[in-house]
Jmol script that loads the backbone (N, CA, C; Angstrom):
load data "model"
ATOM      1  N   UNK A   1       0.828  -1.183   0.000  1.00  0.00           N
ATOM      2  CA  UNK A   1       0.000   0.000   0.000  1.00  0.00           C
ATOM      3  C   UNK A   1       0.873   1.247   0.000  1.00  0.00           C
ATOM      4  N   UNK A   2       0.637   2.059  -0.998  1.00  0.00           N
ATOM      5  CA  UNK A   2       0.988   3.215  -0.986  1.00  0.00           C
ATOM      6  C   UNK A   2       0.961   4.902   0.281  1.00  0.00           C
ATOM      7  N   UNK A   3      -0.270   4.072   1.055  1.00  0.00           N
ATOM      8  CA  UNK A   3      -0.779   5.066   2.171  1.00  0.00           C
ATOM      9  C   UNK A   3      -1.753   6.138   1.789  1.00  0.00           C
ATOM     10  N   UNK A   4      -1.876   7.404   1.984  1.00  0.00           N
ATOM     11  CA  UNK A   4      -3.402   7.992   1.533  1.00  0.00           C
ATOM     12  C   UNK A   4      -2.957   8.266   0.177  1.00  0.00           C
ATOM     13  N   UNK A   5      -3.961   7.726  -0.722  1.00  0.00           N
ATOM     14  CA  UNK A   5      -4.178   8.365  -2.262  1.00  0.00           C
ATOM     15  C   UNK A   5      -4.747   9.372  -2.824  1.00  0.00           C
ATOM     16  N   UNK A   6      -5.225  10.062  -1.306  1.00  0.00           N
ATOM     17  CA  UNK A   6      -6.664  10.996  -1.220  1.00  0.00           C
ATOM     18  C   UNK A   6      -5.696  12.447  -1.132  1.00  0.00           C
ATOM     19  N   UNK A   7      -4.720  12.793  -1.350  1.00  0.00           N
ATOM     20  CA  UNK A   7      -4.514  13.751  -1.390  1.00  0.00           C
ATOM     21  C   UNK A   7      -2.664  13.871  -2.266  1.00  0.00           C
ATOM     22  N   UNK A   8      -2.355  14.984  -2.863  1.00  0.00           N
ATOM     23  CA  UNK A   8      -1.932  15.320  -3.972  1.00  0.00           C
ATOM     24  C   UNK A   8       0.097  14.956  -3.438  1.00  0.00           C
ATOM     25  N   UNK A   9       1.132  14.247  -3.660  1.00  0.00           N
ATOM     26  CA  UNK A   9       2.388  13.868  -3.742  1.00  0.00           C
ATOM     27  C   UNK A   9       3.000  15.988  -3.486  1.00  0.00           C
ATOM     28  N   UNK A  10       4.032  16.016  -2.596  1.00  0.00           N
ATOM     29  CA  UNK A  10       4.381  17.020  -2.286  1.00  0.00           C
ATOM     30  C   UNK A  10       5.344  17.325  -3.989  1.00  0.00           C
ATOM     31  N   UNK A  11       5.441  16.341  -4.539  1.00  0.00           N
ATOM     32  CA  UNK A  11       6.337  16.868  -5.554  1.00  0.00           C
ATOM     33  C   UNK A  11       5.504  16.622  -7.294  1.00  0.00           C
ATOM     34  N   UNK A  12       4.034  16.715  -6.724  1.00  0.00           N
ATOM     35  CA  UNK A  12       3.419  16.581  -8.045  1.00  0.00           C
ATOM     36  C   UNK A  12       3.271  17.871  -8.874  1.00  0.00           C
ATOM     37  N   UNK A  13       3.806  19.039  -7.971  1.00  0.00           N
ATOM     38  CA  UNK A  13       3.280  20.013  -8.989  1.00  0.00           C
ATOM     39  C   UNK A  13       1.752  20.896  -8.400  1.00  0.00           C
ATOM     40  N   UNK A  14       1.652  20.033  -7.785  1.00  0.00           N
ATOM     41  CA  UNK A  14      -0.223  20.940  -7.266  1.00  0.00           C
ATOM     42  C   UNK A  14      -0.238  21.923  -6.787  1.00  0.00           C
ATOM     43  N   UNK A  15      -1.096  22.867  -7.092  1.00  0.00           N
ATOM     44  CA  UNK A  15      -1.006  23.880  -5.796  1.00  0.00           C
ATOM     45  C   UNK A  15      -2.741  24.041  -5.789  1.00  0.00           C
ATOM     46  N   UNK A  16      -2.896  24.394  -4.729  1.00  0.00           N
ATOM     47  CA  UNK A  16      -4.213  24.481  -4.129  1.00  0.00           C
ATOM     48  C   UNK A  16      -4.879  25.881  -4.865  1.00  0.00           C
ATOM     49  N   UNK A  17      -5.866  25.181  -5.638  1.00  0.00           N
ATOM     50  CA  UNK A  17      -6.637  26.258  -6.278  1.00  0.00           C
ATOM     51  C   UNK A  17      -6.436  25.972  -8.149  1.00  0.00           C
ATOM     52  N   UNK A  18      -5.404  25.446  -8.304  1.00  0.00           N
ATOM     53  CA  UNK A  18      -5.305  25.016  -9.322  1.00  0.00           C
ATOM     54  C   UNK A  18      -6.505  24.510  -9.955  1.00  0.00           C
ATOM     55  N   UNK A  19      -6.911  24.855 -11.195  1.00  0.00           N
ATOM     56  CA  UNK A  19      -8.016  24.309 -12.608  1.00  0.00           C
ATOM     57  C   UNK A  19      -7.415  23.208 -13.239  1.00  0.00           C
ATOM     58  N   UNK A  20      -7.598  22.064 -12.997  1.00  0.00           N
ATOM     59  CA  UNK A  20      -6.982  20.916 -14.015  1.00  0.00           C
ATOM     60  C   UNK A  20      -8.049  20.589 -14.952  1.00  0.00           C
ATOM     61  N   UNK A  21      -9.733  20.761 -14.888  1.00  0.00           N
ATOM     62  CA  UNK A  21     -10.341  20.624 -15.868  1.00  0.00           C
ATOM     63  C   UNK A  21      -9.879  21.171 -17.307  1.00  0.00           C
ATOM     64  N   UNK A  22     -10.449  19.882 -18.242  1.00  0.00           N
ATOM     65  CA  UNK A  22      -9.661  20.163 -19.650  1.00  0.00           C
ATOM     66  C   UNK A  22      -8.162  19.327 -19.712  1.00  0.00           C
ATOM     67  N   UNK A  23      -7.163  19.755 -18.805  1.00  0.00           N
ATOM     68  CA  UNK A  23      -6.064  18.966 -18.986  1.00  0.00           C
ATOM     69  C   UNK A  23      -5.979  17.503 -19.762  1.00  0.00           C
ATOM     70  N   UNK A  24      -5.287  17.291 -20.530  1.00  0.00           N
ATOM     71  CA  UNK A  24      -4.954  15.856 -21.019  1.00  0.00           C
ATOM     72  C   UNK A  24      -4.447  14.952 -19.750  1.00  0.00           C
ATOM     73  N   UNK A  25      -4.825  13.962 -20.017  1.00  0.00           N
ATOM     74  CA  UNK A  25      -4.026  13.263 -18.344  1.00  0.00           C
ATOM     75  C   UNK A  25      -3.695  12.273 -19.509  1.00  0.00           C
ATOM     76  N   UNK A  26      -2.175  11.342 -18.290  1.00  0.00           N
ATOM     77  CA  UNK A  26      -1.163  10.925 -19.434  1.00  0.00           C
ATOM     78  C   UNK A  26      -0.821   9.490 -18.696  1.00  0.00           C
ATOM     79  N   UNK A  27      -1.221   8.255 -19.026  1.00  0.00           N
ATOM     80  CA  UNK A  27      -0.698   7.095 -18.157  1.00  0.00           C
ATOM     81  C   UNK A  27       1.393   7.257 -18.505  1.00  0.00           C
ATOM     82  N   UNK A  28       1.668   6.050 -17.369  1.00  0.00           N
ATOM     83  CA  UNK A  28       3.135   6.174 -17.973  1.00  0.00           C
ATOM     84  C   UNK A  28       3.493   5.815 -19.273  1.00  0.00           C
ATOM     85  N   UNK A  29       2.319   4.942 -19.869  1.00  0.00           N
ATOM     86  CA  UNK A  29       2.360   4.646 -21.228  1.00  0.00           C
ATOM     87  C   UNK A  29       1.445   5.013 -22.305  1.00  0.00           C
ATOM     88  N   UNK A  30       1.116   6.068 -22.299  1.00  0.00           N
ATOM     89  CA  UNK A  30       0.653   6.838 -22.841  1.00  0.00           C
ATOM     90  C   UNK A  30      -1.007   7.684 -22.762  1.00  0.00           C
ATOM     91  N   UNK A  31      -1.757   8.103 -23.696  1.00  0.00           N
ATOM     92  CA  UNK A  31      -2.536   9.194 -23.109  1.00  0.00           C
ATOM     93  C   UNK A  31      -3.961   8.489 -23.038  1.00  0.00           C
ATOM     94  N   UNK A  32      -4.325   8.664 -21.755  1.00  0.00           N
ATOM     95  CA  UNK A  32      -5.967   8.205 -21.201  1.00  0.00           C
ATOM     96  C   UNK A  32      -7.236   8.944 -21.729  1.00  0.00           C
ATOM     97  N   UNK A  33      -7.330  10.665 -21.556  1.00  0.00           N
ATOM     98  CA  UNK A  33      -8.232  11.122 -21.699  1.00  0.00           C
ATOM     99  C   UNK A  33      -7.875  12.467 -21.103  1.00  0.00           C
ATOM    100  N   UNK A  34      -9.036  13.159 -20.927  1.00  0.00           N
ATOM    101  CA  UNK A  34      -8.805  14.783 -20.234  1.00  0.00           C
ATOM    102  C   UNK A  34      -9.815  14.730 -19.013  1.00  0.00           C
ATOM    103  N   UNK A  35      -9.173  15.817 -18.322  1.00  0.00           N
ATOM    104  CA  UNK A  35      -9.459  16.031 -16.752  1.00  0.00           C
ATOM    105  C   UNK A  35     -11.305  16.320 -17.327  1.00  0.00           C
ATOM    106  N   UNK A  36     -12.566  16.080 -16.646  1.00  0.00           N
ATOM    107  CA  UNK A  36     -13.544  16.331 -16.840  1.00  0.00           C
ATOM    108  C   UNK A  36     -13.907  16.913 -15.637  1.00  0.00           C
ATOM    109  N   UNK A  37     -13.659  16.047 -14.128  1.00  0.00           N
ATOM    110  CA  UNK A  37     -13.899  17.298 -12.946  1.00  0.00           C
ATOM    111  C   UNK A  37     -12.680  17.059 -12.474  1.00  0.00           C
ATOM    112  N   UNK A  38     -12.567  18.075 -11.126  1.00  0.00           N
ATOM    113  CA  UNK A  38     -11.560  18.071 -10.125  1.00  0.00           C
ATOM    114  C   UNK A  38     -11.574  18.248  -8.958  1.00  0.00           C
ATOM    115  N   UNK A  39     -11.373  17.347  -7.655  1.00  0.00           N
ATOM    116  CA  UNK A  39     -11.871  18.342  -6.528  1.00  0.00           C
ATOM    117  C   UNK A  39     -10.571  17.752  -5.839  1.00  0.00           C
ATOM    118  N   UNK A  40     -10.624  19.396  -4.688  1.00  0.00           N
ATOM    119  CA  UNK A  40      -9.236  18.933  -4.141  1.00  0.00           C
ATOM    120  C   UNK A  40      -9.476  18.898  -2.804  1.00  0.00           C
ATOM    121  N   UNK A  41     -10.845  18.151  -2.386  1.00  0.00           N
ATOM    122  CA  UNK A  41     -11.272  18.278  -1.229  1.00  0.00           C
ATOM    123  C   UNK A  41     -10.344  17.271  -0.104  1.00  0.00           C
ATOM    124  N   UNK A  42     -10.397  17.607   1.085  1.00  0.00           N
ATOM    125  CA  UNK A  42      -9.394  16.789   2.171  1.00  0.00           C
ATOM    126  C   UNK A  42      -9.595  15.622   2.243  1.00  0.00           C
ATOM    127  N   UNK A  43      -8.397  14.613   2.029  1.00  0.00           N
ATOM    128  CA  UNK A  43      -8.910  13.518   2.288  1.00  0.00           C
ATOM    129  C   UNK A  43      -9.668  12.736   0.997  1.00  0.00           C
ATOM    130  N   UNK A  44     -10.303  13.419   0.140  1.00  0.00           N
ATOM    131  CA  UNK A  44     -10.969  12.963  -1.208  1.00  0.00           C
ATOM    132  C   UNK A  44     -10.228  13.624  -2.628  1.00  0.00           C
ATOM    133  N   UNK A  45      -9.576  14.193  -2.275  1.00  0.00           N
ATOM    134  CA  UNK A  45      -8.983  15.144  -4.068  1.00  0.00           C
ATOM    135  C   UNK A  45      -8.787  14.021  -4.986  1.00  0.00           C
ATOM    136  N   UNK A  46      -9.529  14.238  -6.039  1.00  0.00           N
ATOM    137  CA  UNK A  46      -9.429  13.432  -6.682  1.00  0.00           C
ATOM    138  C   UNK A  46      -9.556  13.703  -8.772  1.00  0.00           C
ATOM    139  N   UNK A  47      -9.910  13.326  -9.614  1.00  0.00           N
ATOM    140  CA  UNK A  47      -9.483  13.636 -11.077  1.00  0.00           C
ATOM    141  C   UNK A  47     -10.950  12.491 -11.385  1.00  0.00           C
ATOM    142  N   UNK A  48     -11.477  13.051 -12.347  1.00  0.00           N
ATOM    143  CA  UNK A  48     -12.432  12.569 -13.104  1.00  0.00           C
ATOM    144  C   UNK A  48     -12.139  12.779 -14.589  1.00  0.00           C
ATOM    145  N   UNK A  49     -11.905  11.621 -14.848  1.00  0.00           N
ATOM    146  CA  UNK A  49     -11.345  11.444 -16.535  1.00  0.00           C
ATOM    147  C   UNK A  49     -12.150  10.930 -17.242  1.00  0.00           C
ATOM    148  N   UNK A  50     -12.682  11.679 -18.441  1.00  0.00           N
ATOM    149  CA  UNK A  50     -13.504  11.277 -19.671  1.00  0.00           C
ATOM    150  C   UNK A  50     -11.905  10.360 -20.336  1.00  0.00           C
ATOM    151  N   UNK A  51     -12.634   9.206 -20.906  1.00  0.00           N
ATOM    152  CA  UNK A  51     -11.196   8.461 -21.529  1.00  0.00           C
ATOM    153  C   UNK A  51     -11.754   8.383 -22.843  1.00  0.00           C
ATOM    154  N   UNK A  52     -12.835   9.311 -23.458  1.00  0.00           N
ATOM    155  CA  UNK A  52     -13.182   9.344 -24.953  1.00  0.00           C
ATOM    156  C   UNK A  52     -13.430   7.844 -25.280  1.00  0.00           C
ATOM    157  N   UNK A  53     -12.663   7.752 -26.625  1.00  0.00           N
ATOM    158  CA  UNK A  53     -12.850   6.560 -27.440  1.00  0.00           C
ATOM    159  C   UNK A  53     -11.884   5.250 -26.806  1.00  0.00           C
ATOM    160  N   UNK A  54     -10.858   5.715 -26.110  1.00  0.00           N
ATOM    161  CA  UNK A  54      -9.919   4.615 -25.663  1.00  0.00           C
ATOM    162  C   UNK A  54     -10.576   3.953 -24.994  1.00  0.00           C
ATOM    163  N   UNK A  55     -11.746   4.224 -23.765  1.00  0.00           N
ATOM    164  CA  UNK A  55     -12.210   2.610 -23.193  1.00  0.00           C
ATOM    165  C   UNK A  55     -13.559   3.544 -23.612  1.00  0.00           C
ATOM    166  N   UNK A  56     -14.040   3.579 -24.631  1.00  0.00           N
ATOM    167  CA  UNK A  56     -15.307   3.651 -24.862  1.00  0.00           C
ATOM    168  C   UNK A  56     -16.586   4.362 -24.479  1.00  0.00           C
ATOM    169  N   UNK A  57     -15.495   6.000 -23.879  1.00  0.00           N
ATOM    170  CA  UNK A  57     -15.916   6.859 -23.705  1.00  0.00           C
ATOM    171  C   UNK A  57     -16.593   6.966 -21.627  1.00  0.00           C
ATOM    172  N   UNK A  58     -15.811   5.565 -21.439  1.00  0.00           N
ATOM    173  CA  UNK A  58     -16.184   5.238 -20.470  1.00  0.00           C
ATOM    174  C   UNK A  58     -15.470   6.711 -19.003  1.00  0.00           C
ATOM    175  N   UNK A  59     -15.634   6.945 -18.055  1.00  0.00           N
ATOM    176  CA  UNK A  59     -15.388   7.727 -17.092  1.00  0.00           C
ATOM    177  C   UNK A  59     -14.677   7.123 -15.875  1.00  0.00           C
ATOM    178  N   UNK A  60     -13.269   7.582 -15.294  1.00  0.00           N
ATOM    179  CA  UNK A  60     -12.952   7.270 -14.313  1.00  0.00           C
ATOM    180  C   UNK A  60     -12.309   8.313 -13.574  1.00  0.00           C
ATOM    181  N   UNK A  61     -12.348   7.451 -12.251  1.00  0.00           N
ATOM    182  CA  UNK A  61     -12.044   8.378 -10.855  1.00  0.00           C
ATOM    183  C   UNK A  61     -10.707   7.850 -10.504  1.00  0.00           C
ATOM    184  N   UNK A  62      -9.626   9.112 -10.983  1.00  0.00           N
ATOM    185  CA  UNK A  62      -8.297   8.614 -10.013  1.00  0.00           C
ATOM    186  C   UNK A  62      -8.355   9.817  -8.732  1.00  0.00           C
ATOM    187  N   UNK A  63      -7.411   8.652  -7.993  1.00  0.00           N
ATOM    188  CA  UNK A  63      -7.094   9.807  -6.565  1.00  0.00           C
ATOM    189  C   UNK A  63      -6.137  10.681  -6.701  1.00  0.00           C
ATOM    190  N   UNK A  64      -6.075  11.537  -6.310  1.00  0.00           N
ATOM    191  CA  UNK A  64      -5.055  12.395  -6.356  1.00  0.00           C
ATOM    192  C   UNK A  64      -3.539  12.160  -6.281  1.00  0.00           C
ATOM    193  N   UNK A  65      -3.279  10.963  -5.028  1.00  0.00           N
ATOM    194  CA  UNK A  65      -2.387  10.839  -4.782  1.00  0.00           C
ATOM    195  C   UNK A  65      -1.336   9.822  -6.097  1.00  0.00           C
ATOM    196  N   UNK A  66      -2.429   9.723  -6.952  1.00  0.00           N
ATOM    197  CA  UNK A  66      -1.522   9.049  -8.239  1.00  0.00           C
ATOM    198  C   UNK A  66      -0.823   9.848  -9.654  1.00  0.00           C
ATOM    199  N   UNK A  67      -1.231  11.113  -8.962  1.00  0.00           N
ATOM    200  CA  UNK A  67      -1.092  12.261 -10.085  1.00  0.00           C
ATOM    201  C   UNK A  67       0.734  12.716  -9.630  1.00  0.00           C
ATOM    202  N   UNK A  68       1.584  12.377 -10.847  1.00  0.00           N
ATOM    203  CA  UNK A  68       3.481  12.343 -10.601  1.00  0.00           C
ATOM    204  C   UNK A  68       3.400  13.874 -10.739  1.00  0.00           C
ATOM    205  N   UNK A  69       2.899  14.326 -11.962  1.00  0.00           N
ATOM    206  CA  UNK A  69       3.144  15.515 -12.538  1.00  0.00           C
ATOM    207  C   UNK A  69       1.921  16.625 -12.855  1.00  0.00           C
ATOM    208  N   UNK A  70       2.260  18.032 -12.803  1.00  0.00           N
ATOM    209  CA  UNK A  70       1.485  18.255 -13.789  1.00  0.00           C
ATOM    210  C   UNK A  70       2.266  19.629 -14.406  1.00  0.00           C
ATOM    211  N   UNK A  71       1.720  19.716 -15.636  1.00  0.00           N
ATOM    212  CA  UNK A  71       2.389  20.355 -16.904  1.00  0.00           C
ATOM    213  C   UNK A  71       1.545  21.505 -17.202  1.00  0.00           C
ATOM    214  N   UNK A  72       1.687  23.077 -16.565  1.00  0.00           N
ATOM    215  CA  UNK A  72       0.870  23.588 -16.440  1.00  0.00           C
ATOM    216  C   UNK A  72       1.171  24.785 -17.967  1.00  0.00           C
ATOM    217  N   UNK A  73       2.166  24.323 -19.102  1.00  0.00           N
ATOM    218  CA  UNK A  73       2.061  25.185 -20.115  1.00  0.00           C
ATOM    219  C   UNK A  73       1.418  24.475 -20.764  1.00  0.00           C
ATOM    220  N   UNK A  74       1.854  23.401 -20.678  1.00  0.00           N
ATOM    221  CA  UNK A  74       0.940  21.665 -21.872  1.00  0.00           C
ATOM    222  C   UNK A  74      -0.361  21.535 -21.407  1.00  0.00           C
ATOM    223  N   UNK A  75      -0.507  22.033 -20.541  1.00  0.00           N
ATOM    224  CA  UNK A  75      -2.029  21.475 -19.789  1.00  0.00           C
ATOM    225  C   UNK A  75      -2.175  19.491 -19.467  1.00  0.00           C
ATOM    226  N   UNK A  76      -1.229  19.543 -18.951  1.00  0.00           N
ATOM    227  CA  UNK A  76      -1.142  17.539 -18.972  1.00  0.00           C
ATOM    228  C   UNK A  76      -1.266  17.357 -17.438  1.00  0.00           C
ATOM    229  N   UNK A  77      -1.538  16.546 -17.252  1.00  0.00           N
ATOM    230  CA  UNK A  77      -1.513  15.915 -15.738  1.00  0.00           C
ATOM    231  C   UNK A  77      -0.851  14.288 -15.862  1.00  0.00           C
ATOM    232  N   UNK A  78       0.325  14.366 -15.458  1.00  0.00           N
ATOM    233  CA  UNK A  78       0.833  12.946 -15.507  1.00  0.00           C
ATOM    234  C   UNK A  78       0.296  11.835 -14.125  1.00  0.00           C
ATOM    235  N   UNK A  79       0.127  10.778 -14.438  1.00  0.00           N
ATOM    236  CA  UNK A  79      -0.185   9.564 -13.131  1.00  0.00           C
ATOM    237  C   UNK A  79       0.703   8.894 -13.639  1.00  0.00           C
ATOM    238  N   UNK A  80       0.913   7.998 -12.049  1.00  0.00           N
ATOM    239  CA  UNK A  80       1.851   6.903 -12.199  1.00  0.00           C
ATOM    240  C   UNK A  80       1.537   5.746 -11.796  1.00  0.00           C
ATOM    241  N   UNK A  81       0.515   5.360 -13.412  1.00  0.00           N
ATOM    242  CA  UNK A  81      -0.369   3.894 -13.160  1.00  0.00           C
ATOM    243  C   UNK A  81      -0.177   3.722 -14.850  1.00  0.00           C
ATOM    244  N   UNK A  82      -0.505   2.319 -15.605  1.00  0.00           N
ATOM    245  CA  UNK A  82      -0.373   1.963 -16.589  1.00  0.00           C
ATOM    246  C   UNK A  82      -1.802   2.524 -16.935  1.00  0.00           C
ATOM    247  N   UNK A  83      -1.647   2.544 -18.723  1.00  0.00           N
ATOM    248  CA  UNK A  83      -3.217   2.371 -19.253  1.00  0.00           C
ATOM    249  C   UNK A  83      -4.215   1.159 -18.568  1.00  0.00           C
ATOM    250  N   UNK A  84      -3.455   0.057 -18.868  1.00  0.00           N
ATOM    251  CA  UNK A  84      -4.350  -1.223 -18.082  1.00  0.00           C
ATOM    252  C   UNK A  84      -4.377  -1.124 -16.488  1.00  0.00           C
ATOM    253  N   UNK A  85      -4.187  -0.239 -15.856  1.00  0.00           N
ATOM    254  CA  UNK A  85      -4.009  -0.300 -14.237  1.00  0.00           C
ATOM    255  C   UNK A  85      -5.689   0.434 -14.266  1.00  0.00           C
ATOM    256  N   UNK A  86      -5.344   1.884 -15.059  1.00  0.00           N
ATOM    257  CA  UNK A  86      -6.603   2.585 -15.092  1.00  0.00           C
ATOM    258  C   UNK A  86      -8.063   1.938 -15.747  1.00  0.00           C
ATOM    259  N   UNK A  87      -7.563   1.288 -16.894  1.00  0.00           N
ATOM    260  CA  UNK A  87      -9.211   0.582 -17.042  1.00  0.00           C
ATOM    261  C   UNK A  87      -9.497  -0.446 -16.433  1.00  0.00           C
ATOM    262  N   UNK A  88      -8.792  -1.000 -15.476  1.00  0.00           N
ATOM    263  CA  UNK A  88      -8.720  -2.080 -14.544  1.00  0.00           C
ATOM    264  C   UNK A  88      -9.881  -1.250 -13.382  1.00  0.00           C
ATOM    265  N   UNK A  89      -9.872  -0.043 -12.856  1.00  0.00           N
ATOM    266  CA  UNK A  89     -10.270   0.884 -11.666  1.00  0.00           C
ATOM    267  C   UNK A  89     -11.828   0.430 -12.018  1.00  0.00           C
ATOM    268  N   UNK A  90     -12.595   0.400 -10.652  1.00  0.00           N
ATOM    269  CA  UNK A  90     -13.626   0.554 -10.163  1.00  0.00           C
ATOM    270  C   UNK A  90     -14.569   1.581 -11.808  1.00  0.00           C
ATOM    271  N   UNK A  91     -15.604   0.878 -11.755  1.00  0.00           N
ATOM    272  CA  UNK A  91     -16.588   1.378 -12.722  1.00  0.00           C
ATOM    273  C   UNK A  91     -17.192   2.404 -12.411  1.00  0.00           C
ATOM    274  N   UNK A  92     -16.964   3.848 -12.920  1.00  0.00           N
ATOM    275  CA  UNK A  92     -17.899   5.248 -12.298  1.00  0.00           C
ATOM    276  C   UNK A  92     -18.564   5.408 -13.123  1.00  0.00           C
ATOM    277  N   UNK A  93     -19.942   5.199 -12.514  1.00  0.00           N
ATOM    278  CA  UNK A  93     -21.554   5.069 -13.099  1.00  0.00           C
ATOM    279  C   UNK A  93     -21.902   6.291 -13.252  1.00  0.00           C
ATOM    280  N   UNK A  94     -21.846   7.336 -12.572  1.00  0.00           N
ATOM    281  CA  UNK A  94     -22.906   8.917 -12.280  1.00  0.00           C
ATOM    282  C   UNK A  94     -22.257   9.722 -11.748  1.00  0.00           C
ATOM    283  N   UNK A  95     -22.384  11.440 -11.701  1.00  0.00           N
ATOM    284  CA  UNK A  95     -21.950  11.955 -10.598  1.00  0.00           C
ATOM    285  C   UNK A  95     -22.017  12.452  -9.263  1.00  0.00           C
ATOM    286  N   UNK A  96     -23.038  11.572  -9.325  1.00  0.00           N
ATOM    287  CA  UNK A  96     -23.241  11.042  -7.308  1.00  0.00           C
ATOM    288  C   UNK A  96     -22.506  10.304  -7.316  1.00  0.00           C
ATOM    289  N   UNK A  97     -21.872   8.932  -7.800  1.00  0.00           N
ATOM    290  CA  UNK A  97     -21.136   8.239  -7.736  1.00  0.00           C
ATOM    291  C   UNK A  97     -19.422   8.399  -7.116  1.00  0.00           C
ATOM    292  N   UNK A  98     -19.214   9.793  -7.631  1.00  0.00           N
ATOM    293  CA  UNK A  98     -17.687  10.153  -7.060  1.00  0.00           C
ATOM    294  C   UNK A  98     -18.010  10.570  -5.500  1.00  0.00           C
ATOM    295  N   UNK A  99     -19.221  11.094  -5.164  1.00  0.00           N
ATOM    296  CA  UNK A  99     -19.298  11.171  -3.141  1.00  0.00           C
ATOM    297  C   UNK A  99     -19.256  10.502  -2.880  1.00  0.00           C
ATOM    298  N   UNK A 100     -19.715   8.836  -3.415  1.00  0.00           N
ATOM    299  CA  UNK A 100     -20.265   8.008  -2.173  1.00  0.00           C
ATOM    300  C   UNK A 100     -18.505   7.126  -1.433  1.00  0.00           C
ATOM    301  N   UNK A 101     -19.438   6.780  -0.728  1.00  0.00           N
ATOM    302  CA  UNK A 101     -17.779   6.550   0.654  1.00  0.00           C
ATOM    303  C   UNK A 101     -17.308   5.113   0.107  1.00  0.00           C
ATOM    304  N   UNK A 102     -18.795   4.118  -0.707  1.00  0.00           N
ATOM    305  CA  UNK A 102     -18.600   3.163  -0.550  1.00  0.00           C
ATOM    306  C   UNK A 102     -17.935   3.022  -1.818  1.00  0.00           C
ATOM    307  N   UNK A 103     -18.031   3.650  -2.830  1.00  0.00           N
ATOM    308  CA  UNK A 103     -17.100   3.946  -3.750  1.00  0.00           C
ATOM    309  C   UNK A 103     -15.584   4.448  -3.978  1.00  0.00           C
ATOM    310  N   UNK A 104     -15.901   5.455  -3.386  1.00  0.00           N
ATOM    311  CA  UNK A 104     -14.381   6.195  -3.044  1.00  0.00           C
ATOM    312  C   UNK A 104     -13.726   5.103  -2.272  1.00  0.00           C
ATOM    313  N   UNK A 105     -14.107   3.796  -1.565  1.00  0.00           N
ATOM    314  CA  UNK A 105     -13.393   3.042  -0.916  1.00  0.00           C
ATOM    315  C   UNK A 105     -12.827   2.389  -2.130  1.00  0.00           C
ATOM    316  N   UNK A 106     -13.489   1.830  -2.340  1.00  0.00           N
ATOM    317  CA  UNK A 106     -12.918   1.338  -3.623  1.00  0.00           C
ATOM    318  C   UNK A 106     -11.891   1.645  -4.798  1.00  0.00           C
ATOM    319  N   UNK A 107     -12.470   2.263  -4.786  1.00  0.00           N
ATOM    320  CA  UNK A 107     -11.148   3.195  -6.105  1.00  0.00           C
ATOM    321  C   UNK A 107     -10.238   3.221  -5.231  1.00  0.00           C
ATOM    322  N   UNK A 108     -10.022   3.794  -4.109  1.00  0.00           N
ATOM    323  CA  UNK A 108      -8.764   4.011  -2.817  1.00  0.00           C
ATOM    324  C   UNK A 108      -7.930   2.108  -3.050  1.00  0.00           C
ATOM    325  N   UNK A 109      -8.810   1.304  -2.437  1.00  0.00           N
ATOM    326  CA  UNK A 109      -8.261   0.235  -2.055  1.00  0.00           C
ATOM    327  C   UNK A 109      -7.525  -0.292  -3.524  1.00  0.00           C
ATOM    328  N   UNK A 110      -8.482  -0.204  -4.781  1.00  0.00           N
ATOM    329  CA  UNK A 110      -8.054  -0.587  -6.063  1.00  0.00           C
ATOM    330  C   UNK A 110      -6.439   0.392  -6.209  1.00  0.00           C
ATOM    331  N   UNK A 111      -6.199   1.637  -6.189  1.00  0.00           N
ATOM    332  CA  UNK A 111      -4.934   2.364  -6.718  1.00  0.00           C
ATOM    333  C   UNK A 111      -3.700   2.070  -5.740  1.00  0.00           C
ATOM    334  N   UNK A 112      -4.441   1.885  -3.954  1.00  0.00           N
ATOM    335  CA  UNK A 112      -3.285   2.232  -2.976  1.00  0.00           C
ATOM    336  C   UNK A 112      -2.695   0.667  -3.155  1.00  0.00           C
ATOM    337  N   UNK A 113      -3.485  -0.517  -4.121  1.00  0.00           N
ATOM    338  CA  UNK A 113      -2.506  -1.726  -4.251  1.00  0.00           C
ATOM    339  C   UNK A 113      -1.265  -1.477  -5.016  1.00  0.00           C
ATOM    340  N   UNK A 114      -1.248  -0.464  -6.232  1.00  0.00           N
ATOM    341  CA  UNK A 114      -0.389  -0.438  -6.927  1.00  0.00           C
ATOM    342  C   UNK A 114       0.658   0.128  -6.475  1.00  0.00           C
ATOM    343  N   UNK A 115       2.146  -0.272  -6.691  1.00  0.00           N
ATOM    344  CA  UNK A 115       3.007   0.662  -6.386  1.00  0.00           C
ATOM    345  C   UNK A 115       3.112   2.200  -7.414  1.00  0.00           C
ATOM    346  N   UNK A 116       3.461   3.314  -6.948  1.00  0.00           N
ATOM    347  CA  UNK A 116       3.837   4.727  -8.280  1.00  0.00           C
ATOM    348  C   UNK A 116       5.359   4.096  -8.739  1.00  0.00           C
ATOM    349  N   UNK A 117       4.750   4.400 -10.126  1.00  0.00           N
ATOM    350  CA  UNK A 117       5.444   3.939 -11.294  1.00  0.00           C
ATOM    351  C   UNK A 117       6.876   5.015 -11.020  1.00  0.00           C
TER     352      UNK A 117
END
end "model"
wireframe off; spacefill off
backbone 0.3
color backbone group
């Protein structure tokens, strides 16, 4: 386990207040989709990624704490999880779906298995 995923790596680049909506987000092997929401709430900060056509327009929730980089002339947000790590993540149905606890557990328990790339 990685430890909390729920909040942003001291050397990712974040700063509080930051707009990542829009951003391209970037697996280590290449590009997932763009930032669709963002919240950088305590304990929950987290990235909501439209992944377009690559998994079928499907939507996912990474935690914050998987975000390496971000590229604020490129507009990119780097993570440090594979393409297959991310379409592997917990299925986000709605956007009630990113509050609920019993969800956010999930996605947590699913990312904090992986080691950062």
């Amino acid at each position: 386990m990685s430890g909390n995923v729920w909040g942003y790596l001291s050397d990712s680049g974040y700063r509080a207040g930051t707009v990542l909506e829009g951003f391209g987000v970037e697996a280590v092997d290449g590009s997932i989709g763009k930032v669709d929401k963002h919240s950088d709430d305590v304990d929950s900060a987290h990235l909501v990624v439209d992944t377009g056509p690559w998994i079928l327009g499907r939507r996912v929730v990474l935690p914050a704490g998987i975000v390496t980089g971000i590229d604020q002339q490129e507009k990119k947000v780097y993570v440090g999880r594979t393409k297959d790590e991310i379409k592997g993540a917990p299925d986000f149905e709605s956007a009630g779906h990113e509050n609920s606890a019993d969800y956010l557990h999930q996605v947590g328990v699913y990312f904090g298995g992986f080691p950062l790339v």
